[in-house]
N, C-alpha and C positions, 0 to 999 in steps of 0.2 A: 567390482570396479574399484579402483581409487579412489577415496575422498572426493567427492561431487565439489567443483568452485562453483562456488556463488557470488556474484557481482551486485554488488549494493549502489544507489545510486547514494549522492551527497550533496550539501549543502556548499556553495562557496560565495567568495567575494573576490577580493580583485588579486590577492595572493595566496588563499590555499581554498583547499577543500574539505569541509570538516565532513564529520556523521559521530553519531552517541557511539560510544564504544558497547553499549550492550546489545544494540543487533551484531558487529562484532561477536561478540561474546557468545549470545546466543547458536549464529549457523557456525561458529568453533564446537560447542558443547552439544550442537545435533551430530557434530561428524562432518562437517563441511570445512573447507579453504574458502575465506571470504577474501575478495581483493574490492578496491575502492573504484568505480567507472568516472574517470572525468567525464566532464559533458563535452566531448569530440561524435559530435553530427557523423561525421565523414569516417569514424571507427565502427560503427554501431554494429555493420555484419562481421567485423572481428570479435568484438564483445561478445557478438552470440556464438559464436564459433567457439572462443574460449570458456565462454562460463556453460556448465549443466544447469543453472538456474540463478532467477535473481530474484532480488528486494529491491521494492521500490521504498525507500525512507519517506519516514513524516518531514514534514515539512509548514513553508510558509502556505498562503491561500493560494489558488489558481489565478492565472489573467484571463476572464471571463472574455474577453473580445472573440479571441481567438473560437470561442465556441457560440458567436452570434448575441448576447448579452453583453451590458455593461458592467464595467466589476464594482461589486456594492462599494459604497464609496469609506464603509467602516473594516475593509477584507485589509489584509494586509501582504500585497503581492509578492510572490516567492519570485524570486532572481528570473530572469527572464529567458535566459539560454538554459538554466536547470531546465524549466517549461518545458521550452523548445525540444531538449535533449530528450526527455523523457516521454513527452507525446509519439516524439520518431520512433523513438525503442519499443513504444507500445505497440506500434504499430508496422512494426519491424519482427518481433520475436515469433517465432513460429506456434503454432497452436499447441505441439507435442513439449516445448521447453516448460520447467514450471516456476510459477510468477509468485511471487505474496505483496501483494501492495499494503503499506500500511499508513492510513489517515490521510494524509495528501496523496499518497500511491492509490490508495483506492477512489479517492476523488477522481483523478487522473483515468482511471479504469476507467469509471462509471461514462465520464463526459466522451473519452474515446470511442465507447460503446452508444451514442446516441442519448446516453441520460442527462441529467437538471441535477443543479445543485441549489440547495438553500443557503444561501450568502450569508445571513448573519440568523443564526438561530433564536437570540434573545427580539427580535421581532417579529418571531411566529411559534415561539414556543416555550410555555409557561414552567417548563421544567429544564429551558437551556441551563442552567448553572449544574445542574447535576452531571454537564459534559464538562466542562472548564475547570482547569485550575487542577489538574492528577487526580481528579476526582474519582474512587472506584466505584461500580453500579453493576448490576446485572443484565446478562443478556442470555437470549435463548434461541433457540432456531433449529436447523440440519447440522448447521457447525458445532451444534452441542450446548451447553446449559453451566454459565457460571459466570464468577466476577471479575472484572477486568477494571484495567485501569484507561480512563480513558481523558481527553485535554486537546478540544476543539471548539470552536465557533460556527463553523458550518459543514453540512450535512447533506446527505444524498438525498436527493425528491423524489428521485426517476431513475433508476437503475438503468434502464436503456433496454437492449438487449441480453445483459446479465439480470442472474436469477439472485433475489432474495434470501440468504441465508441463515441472516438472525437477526432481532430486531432487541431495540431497551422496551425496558416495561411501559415508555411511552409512546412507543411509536417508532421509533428514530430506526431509520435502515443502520444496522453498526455492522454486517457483512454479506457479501457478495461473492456470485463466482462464476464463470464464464463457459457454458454449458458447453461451447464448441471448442474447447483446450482439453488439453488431458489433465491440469489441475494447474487454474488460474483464479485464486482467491485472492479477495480485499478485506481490508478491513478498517474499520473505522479507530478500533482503539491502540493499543499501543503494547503488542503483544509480547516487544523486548525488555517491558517492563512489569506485565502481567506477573510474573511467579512462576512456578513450575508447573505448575496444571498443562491440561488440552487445550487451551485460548491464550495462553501464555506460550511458554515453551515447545509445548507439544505441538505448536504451526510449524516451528522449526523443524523438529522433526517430520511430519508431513513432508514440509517442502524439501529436505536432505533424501527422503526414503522415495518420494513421485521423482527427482531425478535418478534413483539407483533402476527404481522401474523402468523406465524412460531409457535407460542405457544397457539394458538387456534386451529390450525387441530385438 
């Protein structure tokens, strides 16, 4: 097939729409066309129509309302149509297209799927600072066994109906994936910054190769 496009979601404000150029970077160097998704509600079945797969970008924290809690009062809420835009697409995309959420993308997953999130980590966990600040640390799981870079405050409780993939040496859920998709992983760290490795780079590919699958059935 052609170069799989992959549709990355973004950050905006009231004149553009940003995202890090190294997810960029990254689904270029798996062998992907990445294009930028405004948050356009009313495109979303285009979007899927044209992308073989997407990225969900890090981001600001979730607005907890929307999933029957209050948002911790110390969270810092991501734009509110990004939210909006990205909840729909979640729940829009079909189970065979393939996903990578990553940090806020897989928060986003987890809460779509019926799970809990831990709003501010440094109030339930003695080791939150080893997540903050581009901190790198180890992780382990079915996703495989290594160091990542990772830079968050809150954290998966309750995966939902996604399964468990890999956890830090303390505990903390750092990835997921969605047993009824053909290959819909989160993750908590920040894999367009990880390095070249299998937890880094090699998501990308994963997720460039589950759409070439994907477009031979």
């Amino acid at each position: 097939m052609a170069a799989p496009v992959i549709g990355i979601t973004a950050d905006a404000d009231e004149r553009t729409y940003r995202c890090a150029r190294a997810y960029s970077t990254m689904v270029a160097e798996a062998g992907g066309i990445r294009i930028i998704l405004p948050h356009r509600a009313e495109r979303i079945n285009d979007y899927i129509q044209i992308c073989d797969g997407l990225v969900l970008s890090g981001g600001d924290d979730p607005r907890m309302e929307e999933f029957g809690v209050a948002t911790h009062p110390k969270a810092t809420p991501v734009d509110s149509q990004r939210q909006a835009f990205e909840v729909a697409l979640l729940q829009a995309v079909p189970s065979d297209q393939p996903v990578l959420g990553v940090c806020l993308g897989m928060q986003l997953m987890a809460l779509v799927a019926g799970g809990r999130l831990d709003q501010h980590l440094p109030d339930t966990l003695a080791s939150h600072d080893q997540h903050w600040g581009q901190k790198r640390h180890a992780v382990a799981g079915s996703i495989g066994r290594g160091e990542i870079l990772s830079h968050h405050r809150q954290g998966v409780s309750d995966p939902g109906r996604l399964v468990v993939t890999a956890r830090a040496p303390d505990g903390l859920i750092e990835a997921v994936a969605d047993p009824a998709c053909r290959w819909r992983v989160g993750v908590q760290w920040h894999p367009e910054r990880s390095g070249e490795g299998p937890l880094g780079r090699g998501l990308f590919v994963l997720l460039i190769d589950s759409c070439r699958a994907a477009a031979t059935r």
